[in-house]
Every structure is written in C-alpha cells, then in structure tokens.
C-alpha positions in Angstrom: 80.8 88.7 17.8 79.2 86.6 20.1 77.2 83.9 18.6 73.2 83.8 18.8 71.7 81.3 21.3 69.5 78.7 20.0 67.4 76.3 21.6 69.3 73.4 22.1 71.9 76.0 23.8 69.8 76.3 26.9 66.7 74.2 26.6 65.9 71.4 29.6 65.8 67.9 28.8 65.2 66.1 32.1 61.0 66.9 31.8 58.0 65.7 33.8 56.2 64.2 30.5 52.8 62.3 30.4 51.1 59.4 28.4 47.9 60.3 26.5 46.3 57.3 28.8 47.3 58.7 32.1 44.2 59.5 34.0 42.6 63.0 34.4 43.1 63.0 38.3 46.6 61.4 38.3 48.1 63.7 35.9 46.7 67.0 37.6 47.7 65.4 40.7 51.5 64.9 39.2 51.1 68.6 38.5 50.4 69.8 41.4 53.0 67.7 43.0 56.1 68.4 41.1 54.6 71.9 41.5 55.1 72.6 37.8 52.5 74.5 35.3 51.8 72.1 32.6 53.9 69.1 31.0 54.3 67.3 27.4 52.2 64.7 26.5 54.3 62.0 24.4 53.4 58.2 23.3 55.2 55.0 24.3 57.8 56.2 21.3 58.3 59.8 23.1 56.5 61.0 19.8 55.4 64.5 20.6 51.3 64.5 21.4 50.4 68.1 22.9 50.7 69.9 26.5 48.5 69.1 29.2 48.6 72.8 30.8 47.2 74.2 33.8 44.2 75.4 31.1 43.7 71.8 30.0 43.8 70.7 33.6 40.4 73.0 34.5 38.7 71.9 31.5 39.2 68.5 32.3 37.7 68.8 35.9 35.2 71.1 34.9 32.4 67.9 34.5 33.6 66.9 38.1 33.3 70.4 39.2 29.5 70.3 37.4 28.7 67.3 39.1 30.2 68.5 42.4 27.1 71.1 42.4 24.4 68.3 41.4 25.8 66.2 44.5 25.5 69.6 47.2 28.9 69.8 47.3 29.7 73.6 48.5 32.7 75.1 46.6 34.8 77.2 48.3 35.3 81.2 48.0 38.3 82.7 47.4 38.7 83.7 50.8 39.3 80.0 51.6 42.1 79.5 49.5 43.6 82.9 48.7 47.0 83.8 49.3 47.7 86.5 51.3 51.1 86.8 52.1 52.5 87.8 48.8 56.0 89.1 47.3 55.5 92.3 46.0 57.2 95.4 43.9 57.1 99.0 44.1 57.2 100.9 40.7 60.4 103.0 41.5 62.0 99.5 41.9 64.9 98.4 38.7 63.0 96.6 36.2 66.4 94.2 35.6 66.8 93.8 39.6 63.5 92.8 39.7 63.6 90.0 36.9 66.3 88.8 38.7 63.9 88.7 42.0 61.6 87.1 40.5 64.0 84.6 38.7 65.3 84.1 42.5 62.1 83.2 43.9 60.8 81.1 41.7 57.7 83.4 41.3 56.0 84.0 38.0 55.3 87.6 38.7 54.5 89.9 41.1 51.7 93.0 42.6 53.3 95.9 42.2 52.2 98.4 45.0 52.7 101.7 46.1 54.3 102.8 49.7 50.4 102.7 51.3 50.1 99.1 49.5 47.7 99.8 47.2 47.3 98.0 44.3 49.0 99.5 41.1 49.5 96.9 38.8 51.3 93.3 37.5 55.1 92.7 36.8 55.2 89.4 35.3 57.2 86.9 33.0 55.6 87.8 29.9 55.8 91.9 30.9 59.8 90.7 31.4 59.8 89.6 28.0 59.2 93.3 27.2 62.0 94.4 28.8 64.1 91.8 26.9 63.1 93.0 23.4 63.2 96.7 23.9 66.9 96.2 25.9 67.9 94.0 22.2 67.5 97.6 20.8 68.9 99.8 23.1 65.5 101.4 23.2 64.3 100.8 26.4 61.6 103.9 28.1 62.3 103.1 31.0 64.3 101.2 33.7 61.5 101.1 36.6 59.2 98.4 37.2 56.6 101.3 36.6 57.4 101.4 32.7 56.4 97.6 32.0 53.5 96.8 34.8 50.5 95.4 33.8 47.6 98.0 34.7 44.7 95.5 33.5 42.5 95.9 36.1 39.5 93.8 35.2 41.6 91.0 36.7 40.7 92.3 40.2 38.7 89.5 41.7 36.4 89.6 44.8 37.4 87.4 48.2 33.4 86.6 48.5 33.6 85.2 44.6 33.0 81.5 44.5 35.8 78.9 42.7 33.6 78.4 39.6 33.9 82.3 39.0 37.3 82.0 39.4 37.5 79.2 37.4 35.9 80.3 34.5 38.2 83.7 34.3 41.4 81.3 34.3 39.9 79.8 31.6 38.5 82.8 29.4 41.7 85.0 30.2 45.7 84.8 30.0 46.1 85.7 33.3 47.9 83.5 35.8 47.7 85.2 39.2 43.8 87.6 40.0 44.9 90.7 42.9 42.0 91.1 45.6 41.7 94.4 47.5 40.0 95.8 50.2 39.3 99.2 48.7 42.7 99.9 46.8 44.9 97.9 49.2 46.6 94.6 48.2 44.8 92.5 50.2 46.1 88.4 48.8 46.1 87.3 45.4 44.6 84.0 43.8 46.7 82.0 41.3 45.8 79.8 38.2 47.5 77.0 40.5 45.6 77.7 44.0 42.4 77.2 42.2 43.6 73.9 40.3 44.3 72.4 43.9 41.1 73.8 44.8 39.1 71.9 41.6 41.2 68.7 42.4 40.2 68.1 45.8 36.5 68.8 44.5 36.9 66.1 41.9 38.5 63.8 44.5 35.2 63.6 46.8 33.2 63.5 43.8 35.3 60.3 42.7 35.0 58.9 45.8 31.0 59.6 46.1 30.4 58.2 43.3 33.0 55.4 43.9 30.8 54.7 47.2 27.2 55.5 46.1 27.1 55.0 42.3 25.6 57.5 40.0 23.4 58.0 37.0 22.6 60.1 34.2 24.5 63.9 34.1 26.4 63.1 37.0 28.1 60.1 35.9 29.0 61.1 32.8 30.7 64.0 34.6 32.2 62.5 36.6 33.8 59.8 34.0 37.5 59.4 34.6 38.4 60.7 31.7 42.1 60.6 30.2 44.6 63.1 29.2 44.7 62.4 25.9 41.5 64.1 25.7 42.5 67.4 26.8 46.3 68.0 25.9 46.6 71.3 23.2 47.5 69.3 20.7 47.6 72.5 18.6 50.2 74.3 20.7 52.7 75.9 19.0 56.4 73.7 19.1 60.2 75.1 17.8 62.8 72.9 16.8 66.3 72.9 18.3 67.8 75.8 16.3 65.2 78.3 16.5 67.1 81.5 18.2 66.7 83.3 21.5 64.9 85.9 19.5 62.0 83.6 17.8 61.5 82.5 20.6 60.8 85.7 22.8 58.1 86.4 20.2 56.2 83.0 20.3 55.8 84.0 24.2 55.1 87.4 23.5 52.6 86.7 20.9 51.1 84.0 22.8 49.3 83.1 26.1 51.9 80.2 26.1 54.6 79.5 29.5 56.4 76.7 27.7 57.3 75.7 24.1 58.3 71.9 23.6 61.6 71.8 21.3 60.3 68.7 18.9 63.1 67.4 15.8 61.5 64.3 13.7 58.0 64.4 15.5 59.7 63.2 18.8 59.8 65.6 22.0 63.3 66.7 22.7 63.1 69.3 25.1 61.6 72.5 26.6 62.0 75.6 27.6 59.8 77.7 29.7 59.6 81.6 29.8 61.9 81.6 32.7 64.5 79.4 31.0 65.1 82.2 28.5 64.6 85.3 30.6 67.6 83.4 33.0 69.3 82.7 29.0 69.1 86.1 28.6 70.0 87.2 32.3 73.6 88.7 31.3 71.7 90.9 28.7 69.2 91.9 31.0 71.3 92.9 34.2 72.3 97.1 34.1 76.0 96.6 32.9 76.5 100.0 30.5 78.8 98.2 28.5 76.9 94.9 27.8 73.7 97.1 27.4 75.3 99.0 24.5 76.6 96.2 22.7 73.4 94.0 23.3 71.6 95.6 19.8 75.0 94.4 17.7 74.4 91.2 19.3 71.0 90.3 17.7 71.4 92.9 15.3 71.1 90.0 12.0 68.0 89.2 13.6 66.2 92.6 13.7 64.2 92.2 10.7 62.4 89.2 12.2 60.5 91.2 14.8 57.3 92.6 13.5 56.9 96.3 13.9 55.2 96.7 16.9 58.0 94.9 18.4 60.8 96.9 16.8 
C-alpha cells in the first residue's frame, strides 16, 4: 500500500516571507512583484506571525484609497483595468484535463463558457478540490467541468463599476476573479490581484501628494504609512509537518484560505498552497482506470476524518 503524503512530503520551503515592520506599500509592492497572492509574516527569529494576504493587502490601503477621494483623485472603472483576454473552459471539457490546464498555466481558475461564449459559470482551485475528495471515494458524478463549476452569479460585476465597488466585494466575498458580460457573453474578467495593482498605484500618488504638499486631519491619518504587522491574519489557520494530504484538502475546502503555513515549535517551516496539493495529488486526479479504482484504498484509514457532507 502506498503510503499517505504528509506535509513535509511536498510542502515549499524556499518562501517570499515578510517582517511585521515592513512597510504597507513595500510589502504589497513585493506582492505584486513576485506576482504571488499573499506571504508569511515571521520575526527576526523566523517565529511564525500571520499571512499578509491579498485581503490584508486591500484593507491596508483602504485609508489611502479614502484619502485618495478627499484629495479628487478619480478611481478608475473596471473597464480601465479589466482583463479581457481570458483562458476559458467549456463544460463538456474533462474535469482532470482541465486541472491539469489550469495547473499548466499557472491560472487559479477559469470562465467556463458555452460554444456562443456566454457566461456559464467558475472552475477554480477550490471547485478542483471537489473533484479531489469525491475521486478519494470513487464517487465522483461526474467527469465534465460542467459537474463542479461554480454557478454563483452574484459575482457578476459591471465594466462601468468604480474600483471601490470592486474593492469592497473582494473584501466581503471569497471570490478571487468577478466575470463581466455584455448581456450573457464573457466579455473580461477582474481579478482580486488587477484590483490590488489598481489600489497600489492610488496609494502611491497619495504618498507622494502628501509627501509634496503635506496634509492634515482625516487625510493624514489615512494616509499613515502604516506597517504590516498591523494587518497580517494572525489568526489564520497553520498545520504542522505531518498533517496528511487529506486534512489538508479539508482546511481549503472549509476555508476561504489559498495557502496554509506548515509551523513546528512556533517557527515557520514551510507552505503549501492549494496548487501544491492539487499538483501532490495530480497522479490521483488524472483519468487512469486503474489508479482511479485503487485511489479509495489509498486514503481509505482516513475516511472517517471527512465530515459527512464530504463523504
């Protein structure tokens, strides 16, 4: 029997990591530039502080964002900084080809659309993670994309909707990536990340107004360089090394969470992401009969760990 993978099997070690003192705008700025989604925060002895995510990162810039408004700075609309040309699925497509497509590219998730392109729905990481539990038990509905999308569609944002807007339904939602149609057709999406780059140049100018021109009152104290100490999670949910495969496909299922740091003694020693166990778990996931059959005896000691709705 093969043996269960655990953490420390397959977790990164090599991480992007901040220091509680690192300024607001430099750490969303290292963010943005090592194009990643959120990173630890650790102190000088690499003692495990929180995550400064891409949530923490539009709270922190909300005050610069507020003052932006005070100052007559225009925010842009979504039209500005949407993306329109997009990788997309149709739901006929293989639901295990298509984790691997997304796994290829990089990408977080994708539309799903029909053969007109109208919007149907969202195939994403965490909708993956589905398919990963129900293939542990041989109980899968379905092998099409179709079976697993996200049909949500109060995530369907406007292109004439202003960044604040957008903004705010990062923050009050799990959603990573908002559709925008013209009528049903896919017409560009907006990611938690386009709009972070957005809010960062914002809070840029108002750093360098204020820099120039000085400030009182509200919009000084919004615009305070502030650290990111003050935002990380600190209450984000951590596993140690030998937590297993399973335990931690339900953490990400059962939370909004991308990335659990691996912590042992209080000190941060690694991480894995929702794409470093679907890839983990790639060999389970692809169509081979007789891996597929064989993939319930492989976690089957572990099957009384998944609550029922999972089972």
């Amino acid at each position: 029997m093969n043996e269960v993978k655990v953490a420390q099997d397959f977790m990164r070690r090599k991480l992007v990591t901040l220091s509680p003192h690192t300024k607001v705008l430099d750490g969303v700025a290292r963010l943005l530039r090592d194009n990643i989604s959120g990173a630890p925060v650790v102190d000088d002895q690499n003692q495990y502080v929180g995550v400064f995510s891409e949530k923490a990162c539009m709270k922190a810039l909300s005050g610069s964002v507020a003052a932006a408004i005070e100052l007559g700075i225009s925010a842009p609309k979504v039209r500005e900084f949407m993306k329109r040309d997009l990788i997309t699925l149709s739901q006929d497509d293989d639901v295990f080809r298509s984790i691997d497509h997304i796994l290829s590219k990089r990408i977080s998730g994708a539309p799903v659309v029909d053969a007109k392109g109208n919007f149907l729905g969202i195939f994403s990481e965490k909708t993956a993670m589905r398919v990963l539990v129900a293939a542990l038990y041989d109980q899968v509905p379905g092998t099409n994309v179709g079976s697993y999308m996200n049909l949500d569609r109060n995530r369907i944002i406007d292109e004439n909707d202003c960044l604040h807007d957008v903004a705010r339904k990062f923050e009050e939602t799990p959603y990573r990536r908002l559709p925008i149609l013209h009528g049903e057709k896919l017409a560009g999406q907006v990611s938690r990340r386009d709009v972070l780059r957005a809010q960062h140049r914002i809070a840029l100018e108002v750093a360098d107004r204020v820099r120039r021109n000085g400030a009182s009152g509200s919009i000084a104290e919004s615009a305070k360089d502030h650290e990111v100490g003050d935002f990380a999670d600190t209450a984000a949910l951590t596993l140690g090394p030998n937590a297993d495969i399973l335990q931690i496909a339900q953490l990400f299922l059962n939370s909004p969470y991308r990335r659990v740091p691996i912590v042992s003694g209080g000190k941060l020693v690694g991480q894995i992401s929702r794409r470093d166990l679907l890839e983990a778990a790639a060999d389970l996931l692809r169509p081979d009969p007789a891996r597929h059959q064989a993939s319930p005896l492989y976690l089957s000691p572990l099957a009384d760990s998944l609550p029922p709705s999972m089972r």
